[in-house]
C-alpha positions in Angstrom: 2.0 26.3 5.5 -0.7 24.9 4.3 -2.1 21.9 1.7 -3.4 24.3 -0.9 -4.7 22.8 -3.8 -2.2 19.3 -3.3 -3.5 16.3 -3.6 -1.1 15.0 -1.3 -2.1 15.3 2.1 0.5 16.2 5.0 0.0 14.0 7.9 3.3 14.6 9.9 6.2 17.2 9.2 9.0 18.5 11.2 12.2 20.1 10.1 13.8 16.1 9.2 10.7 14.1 8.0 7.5 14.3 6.6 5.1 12.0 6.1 2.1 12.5 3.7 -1.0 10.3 2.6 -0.6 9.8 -1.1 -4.1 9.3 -3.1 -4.8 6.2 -5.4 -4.1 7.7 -9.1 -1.6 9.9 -8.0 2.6 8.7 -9.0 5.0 9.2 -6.1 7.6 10.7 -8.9 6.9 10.7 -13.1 9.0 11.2 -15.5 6.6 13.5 -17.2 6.7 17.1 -16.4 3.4 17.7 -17.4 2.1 14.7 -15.3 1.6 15.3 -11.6 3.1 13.9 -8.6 4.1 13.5 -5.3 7.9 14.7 -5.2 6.4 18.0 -7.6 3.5 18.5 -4.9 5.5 18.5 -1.8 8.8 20.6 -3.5 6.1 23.0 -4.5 5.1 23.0 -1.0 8.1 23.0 0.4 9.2 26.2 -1.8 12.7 24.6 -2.4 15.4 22.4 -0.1 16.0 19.0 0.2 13.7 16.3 0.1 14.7 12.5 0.1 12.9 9.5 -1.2 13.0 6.8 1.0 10.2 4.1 -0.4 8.0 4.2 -3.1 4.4 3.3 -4.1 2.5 2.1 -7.4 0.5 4.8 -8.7 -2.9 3.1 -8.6 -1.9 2.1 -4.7 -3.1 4.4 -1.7 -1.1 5.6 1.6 1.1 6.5 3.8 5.0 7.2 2.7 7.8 9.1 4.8 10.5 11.8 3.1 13.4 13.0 4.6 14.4 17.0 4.6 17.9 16.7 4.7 20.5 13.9 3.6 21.4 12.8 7.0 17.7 12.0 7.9 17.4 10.0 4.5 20.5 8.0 5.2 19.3 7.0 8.9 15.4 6.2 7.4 17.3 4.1 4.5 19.1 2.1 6.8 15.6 1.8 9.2 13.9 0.5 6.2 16.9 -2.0 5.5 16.8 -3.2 9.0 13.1 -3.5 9.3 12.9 -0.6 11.7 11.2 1.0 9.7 8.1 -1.0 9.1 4.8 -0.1 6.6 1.3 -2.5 7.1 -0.6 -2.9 4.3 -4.6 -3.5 4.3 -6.0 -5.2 1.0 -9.3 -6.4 0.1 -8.8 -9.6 -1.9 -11.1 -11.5 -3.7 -11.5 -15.1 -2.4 -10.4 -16.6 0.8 -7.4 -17.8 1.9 -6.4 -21.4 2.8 -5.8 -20.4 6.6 -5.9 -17.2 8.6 -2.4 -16.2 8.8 0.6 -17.2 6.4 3.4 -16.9 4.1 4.2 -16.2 0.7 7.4 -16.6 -1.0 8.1 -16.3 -4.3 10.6 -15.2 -7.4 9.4 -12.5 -9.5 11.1 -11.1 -12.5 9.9 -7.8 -13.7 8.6 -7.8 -17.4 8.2 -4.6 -18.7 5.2 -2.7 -16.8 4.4 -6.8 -14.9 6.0 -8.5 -12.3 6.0 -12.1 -13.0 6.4 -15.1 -10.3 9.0 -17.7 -12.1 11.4 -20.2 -10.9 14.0 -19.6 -8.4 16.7 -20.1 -11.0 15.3 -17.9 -13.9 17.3 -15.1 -15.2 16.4 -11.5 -13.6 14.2 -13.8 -10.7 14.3 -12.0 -7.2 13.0 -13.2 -3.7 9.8 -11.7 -3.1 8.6 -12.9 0.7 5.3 -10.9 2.6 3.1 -12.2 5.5 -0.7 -11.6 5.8 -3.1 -11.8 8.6 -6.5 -12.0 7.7 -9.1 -9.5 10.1 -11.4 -11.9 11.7 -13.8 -9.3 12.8 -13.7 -8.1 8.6 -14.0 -11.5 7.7 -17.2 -11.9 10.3 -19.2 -9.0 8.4 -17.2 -9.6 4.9 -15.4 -6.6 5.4 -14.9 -3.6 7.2 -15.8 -5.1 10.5 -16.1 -2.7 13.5 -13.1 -1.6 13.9 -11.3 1.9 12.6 -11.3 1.0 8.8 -15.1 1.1 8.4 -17.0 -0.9 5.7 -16.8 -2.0 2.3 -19.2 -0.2 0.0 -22.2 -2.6 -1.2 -21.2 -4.7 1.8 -24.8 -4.8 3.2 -26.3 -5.8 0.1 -25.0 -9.4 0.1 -25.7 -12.0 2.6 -22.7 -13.4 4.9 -22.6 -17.1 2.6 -22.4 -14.9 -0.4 -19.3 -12.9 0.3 -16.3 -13.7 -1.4 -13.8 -11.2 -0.9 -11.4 -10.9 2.7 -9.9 -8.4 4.1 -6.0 -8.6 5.2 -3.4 -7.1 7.2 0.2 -7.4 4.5 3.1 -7.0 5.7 6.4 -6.8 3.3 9.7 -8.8 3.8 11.6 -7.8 0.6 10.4 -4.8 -1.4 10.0 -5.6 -5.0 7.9 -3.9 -8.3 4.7 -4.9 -7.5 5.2 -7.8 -5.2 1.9 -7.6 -3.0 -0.5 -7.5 -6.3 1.4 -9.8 -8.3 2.2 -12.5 -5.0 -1.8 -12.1 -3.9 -3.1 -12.8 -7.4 -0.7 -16.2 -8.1 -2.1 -17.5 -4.4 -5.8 -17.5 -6.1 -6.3 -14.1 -4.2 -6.2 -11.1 -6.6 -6.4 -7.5 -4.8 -9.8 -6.3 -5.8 -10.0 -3.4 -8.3 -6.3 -4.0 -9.8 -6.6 -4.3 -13.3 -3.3 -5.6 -14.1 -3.3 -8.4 -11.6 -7.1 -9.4 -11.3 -9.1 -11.9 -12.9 -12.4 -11.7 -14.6 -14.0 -13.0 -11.1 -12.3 -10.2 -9.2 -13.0 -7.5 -11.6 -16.7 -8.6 -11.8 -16.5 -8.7 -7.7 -14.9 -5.1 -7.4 -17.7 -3.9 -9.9 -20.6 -5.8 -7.5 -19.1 -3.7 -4.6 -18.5 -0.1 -6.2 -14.8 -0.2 -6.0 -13.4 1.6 -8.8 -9.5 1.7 -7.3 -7.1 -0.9 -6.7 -8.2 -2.0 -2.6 -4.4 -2.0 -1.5 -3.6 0.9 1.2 0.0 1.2 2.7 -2.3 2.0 5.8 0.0 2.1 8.5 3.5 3.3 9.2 6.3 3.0 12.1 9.3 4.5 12.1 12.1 6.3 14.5 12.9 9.7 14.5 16.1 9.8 12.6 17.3 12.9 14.8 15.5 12.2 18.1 15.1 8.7 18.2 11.0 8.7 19.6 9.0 6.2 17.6 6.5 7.7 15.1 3.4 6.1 14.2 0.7 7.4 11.6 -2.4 5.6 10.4 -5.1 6.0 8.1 -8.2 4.1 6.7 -8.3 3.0 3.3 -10.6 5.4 0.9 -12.4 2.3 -0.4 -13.4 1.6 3.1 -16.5 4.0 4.3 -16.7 5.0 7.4 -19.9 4.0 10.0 
């Protein structure tokens, strides 16, 4: 089988999973027939059969997310991604810097029609919303990009190291809520660059400086057991807003 004219692109498949690299732009399900998406793209591929949704990402979002062929391979990657065996790192290019180089962030979000919202533990409709970041020292050394397998930022070179203001991160997710890593990032004073819901007018103005048209959040990594066999599975791309060297 082959991609055809998808714009989803198969990284890993087998008769139980698949795994697929899902462009920025592109929904992981719509309700609109007429609107493309992932599920369509890869039934159409598929030609029919099951295929189970096991995690989800926002439309404008890039990367990696894993689908199961048959109901006993969903429930076993559902329980995975309950128990944290199943474990997705996210790679963002925020504008700002944090206060240190690794850390925590918890708050309550409540969803607001298409907005999450951080609000007080004791507001109605509030959930727990927890993540972690590590911030990439080499990235941080050149701006972004560094030297290792993500490549560069784009229009990276045209500013001087005192005049950068953007940081690239490592995220990874304790809880999965609607849109916790842009919403938790921009109410810590560091707004993903290129999201238009969450940034500011300093972040927009900063993703426009640096050519990036698409919110910088990539779900770039992704570990996982087989849920027949048991081996560990790891995939890994670089974000498209990142070039390569």
């Amino acid at each position: 089988m082959k991609n055809l004219a998808m714009k989803t692109k198969i990284i890993y498949e087998d008769q139980d999973i698949l795994i697929c690299h899902k462009p920025a732009g592109l929904a992981t399900q719509s309700a609109s027939v007429s609107q493309p998406d992932v599920v369509s793209e890869l039934k159409k591929y598929l030609g029919g059969g099951y295929l189970g949704i096991i995690h989800r990402l926002d439309q404008p979002v890039e990367g990696l997310l894993v689908f199961a062929r048959s109901q006993k391979a969903a429930a076993a990657l559902s329980r995975q991604l309950a128990e944290g065996i199943l474990v997705k790192r996210y790679c963002a290019l925020v504008h700002g810097r944090p206060p240190q180089e690794s850390g925590r962030l918890v708050d309550y979000l409540r969803k607001e029609g298409s907005l999450s919202r951080v609000v007080s533990e004791g507001n109605q409709g509030a959930q727990k919303a927890v993540l972690r970041y590590q911030v990439r020292t080499a990235d941080v050394r050149k701006g972004a990009g560094g030297q290792d397998s993500s490549g560069e930022v784009p229009g990276a070179a045209a500013h001087t190291a005192a005049a950068l203001n953007y940081t690239c991160m490592d995220i990874y997710i304790e809880t999965g809520r609607f849109h916790q890593i842009r919403c938790q990032l921009s109410h810590a004073g560091m707004p993903i660059l290129g999201d238009r819901k969450y940034g500011t007018e300093e972040s927009l103005a900063e993703s426009r400086r640096l050519g990036i048209m698409q919110t910088a959040l990539c779900a770039c990594e992704i570990r996982l057991r087989h849920p027949v066999t048991g081996r560990e599975i790891c995939r890994e791309i670089a974000p498209a807003w990142m070039s390569r060297e």
